[in-house]
Every structure is written in structure tokens, then in C-alpha cells.
C-alpha angles and dihedrals in degrees: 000000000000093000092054087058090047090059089037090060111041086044091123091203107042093049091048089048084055103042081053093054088044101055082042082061100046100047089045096051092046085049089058098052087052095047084051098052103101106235130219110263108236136183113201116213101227108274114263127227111204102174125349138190113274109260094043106118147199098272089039079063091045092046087049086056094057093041089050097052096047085045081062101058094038082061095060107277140120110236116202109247120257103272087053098043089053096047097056090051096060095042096048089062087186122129095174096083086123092069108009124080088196103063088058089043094061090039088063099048088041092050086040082236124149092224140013124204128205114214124181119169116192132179124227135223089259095052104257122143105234117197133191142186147155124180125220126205105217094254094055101263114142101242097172121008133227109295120184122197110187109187122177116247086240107169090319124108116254089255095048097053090038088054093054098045089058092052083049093048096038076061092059105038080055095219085165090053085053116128101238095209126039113267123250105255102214107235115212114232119252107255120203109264106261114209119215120236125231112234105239108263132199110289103247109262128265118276117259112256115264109261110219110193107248107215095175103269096123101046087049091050086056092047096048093043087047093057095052094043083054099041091059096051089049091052102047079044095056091047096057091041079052095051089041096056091036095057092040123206137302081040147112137229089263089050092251120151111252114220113241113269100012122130104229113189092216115098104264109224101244072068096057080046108061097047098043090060090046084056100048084047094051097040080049102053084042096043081048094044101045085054090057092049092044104044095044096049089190106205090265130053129240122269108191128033123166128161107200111196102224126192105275092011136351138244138238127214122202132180133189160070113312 
């Protein structure tokens, strides 16, 4: 048996047959999983030419185009097929893909690609090969921005260099590296408005009190009432003062002499007498004070005013603002 390995092995022919069918294999099966990656759908803008060598003609342009739609395809992406292609570019009607997001925007919803891409190639005055590209997602998301790959003419032909300069600039723009289907933009979930509180502030402060101008009424109100209050104690005073005199002492109302030592139930009038003069001093001190009160009329009135009879006279309380 291990002979027959050993033959097996070092038989020349037969190894090199299976490496063969292995690396077949291989490449087929790695061809498969590429044939099975989904790729990005993209719709080219035709390429534009800004300025070209002289020489390069109209079919030259028309050949370039060609060259540039199947470049696309050889860099990852899914191109529309040709009556599609066609059709999105009559109905778009737009020329200002260059400068205008828009215009792309509306290719790639016309072509029912995922993406467009805008390529214009120039050559300069020196002789260099100046590409340039951006890609558009068809709801205006930048998917690639704008590249720009710049390579000198050299010894090559303008196609040639221009050829190689898209396959630089497909590289940058990174059509391969594309997502093929739109990705799921996470939506936050809607919370329940949440009102903010207002931190309790300090309640506003009272209003100040309503200031009423004073112009003395009421003081003179309280002095004039004072001065008849006190006119009127001094007069009834004084009348009694008066009977009590009139009628002497040691006798009654009627004038009649009162025995010594007898208890008469009739004022006396040492009696009359006493109060009559209280009287006239308090009336007095009113009748004095009121005037006060009246005649200075302070701003603001008077608040308490009292007049306590005392024994031999009386006193009068007063409050206030002066």
C-alpha cells in the first residue's frame, strides 16, 4: 500500500494533472463567490471631455465612452443596460451634472440605480491627463466625494493615459467598497414630551401701599372735634362750679341749712364744686390741645387721641406723626 503512495507521488504527470484541477477549483470557486457579491447599481453620467489633444476625434470620443462605461463595471459596479441607460439620459434633459448634485440625483432615480457618477477628464497646456469624479446616492447623500487623479502624457497615447487615470480614479472614489442596498438608518424611538419644570422661584413682592397725599383734613377734623369736645366739659364744669358756689356750703339744693354731722342725700355743694372745676380744667386742656392739633395740621393725621379726668385736673393723650 505504501508503495503504491509513493508511486503515486513522485508520478511527475499525474501530480501536475491535479495541481492543475486544484487551482481550477480554486479560481472557479473564487469566481462564484464574486459572481454571487451583490454589487452597487450605478448610473455614469457620459464621460466629459473638457479639452483634448489635437488629433483626438469624434469617434476617438465615442470609442472613450465605451471604454469608460465598461471601466465602470470592471471597478465593482452594476451599470444599467443600454436601453436603460439611454432612456435616463433623454428624460433627464440636464446637462449641469458638473456642478449641480441635483442633476445626478434625478439620473439615478431615472436609471433605478442606486448611485450616479459625474467624470470629466481635461488636458492641460503641459500635457498632463487630468481626471475627475464624485458619486451621488439617489437621495443626495454624498456617497463618494470629488477625487482627482492628474497623470503626465509621457510616451503614451492620450487614451491610453486617460484610461489609466479612470481606473486610478474608480480606485479612489471606492465604487467596489460601495454598500448595494441603502443602509437602515436607526430611528430613534418617540419619546413622551417631557415638559420642564420650572424650579420654584420667590413669589414677586407685595405691592407697595397706596400713598394717598395727606393735605391736613383729618387732623383738622381731630382739632376741631377736640375743642368742642372740650368746650363743652369746661362749660358744664363751670355750671356746676357756678350751682355749687350759688347755693354755699353746709347747704342743700333747696338752700336749706344742713345740721352738723348729718348725712343728707342731696349733693352738697362742695360737692358741685369739685367737679365743676375738674370739668372747667379738663375742658380747658382739651379746649388748649385741640387747638394745637388743629392749628399745626402735621401731613399726617392723628391716629390716637384719649383725655383721662384725673383727680384735681385730667390728662390728655395724643398719637401720631408731626
Amino acid at each position: 500500500m505504501s508503495r503504491q503512495i509513493d508511486l503515486l507521488c513522485y508520478n511527475r504527470p499525474f501530480m501536475f494533472a491535479f495541481k492543475k484541477w486544484l487551482w481550477c477549483v480554486v479560481v472557479g470557486a473564487s469566481a462564484m463567490a464574486s459572481a454571487q457579491a451583490p454589487k452597487p447599481s450605478l448610473m455614469p453620467f457620459p464621460l466629459e471631455f473638457k479639452r483634448t489633444p489635437s488629433g483626438f476625434s469624434k469617434d476617438d470620443k465615442e470609442s472613450m465612452q465605451r471604454e469608460y462605461t465598461r471601466l465602470v463595471r470592471l471597478s465593482g459596479a452594476m451599470v444599467p443596460d443600454f436601453a436603460r441607460y439611454d432612456l435616463a439620459l433623454k428624460e433627464l434633459k440636464r446637462q449641469d451634472c458638473e456642478r449641480e448634485d441635483e442633476c445626478l440625483v434625478q439620473l439615478a432615480k431615472k436609471a433605478e440605480s442606486l448611485y450616479s457618477l459625474y467624470t470629466s477628464v481635461d488636458y492641460t497646456l503641459e500635457g498632463a491627463v487630468v481626471v475627475t469624479g464624485r458619486v451621488l446616492r439617489d437621495d443626495g447623500k454624498v456617497a463618494s466625494p470629488t477625487e482627482t487623479v492628474k497623470l503626465a502624457k509621457g510616451r503614451d497615447s492620450f487614451k491610453d493615459i486617460a484610461k489609466n487615470a479612470l481606473v486610478q480614479l474608480f480606485t479612489q472614489l471606492k465604487i467596489q467598497e460601495l454598500p448595494a442596498t441603502r443602509p437602515v438608518e436607526k430611528v430613534e424611538p418617540v419619546k413622551d414630551p417631557v415638559f420642564a419644570k420650572d424650579p420654584l422661584k420667590d413669589p414677586p413682592p407685595p405691592p407697595p401701599p397706596l400713598l394717598v397725599e395727606d393735605t391736613g383734613a383729618g387732623q383738622r377734623s381731630a382739632g376741631k372735634g377736640l375743642v368742642i369736645a372740650g368746650g363743652a366739659v369746661a362749660v358744664v364744669g363751670g355750671v356746676l362750679a357756678g350751682v355749687g358756689g350759688a347755693i354755699g356750703y353746709g347747704k342743700n339744693l333747696n338752700g336749706q341749712n344742713v345740721p352738723p354731722g348729718e348725712i343728707d342725700s342731696v349733693i352738697t355743694a362742695r360737692t358741685l364744686t369739685t367737679v365743676g372745676f375738674v370739668g372747667v380744667g379738663v375742658g380747658a386742656l382739651t379746649v388748649v390741645v385741640g387747638a394745637i392739633v388743629w392749628g399745626t395740621a402735621a401731613p399726617a393725621p392723628l391716629t390716637n387721641i384719649s383725655v383721662v379726668p384725673l383727680s384735681g385736673g385730667g390728662v390728655v393723650q395724643f398719637g401720631g406723626q408731626f
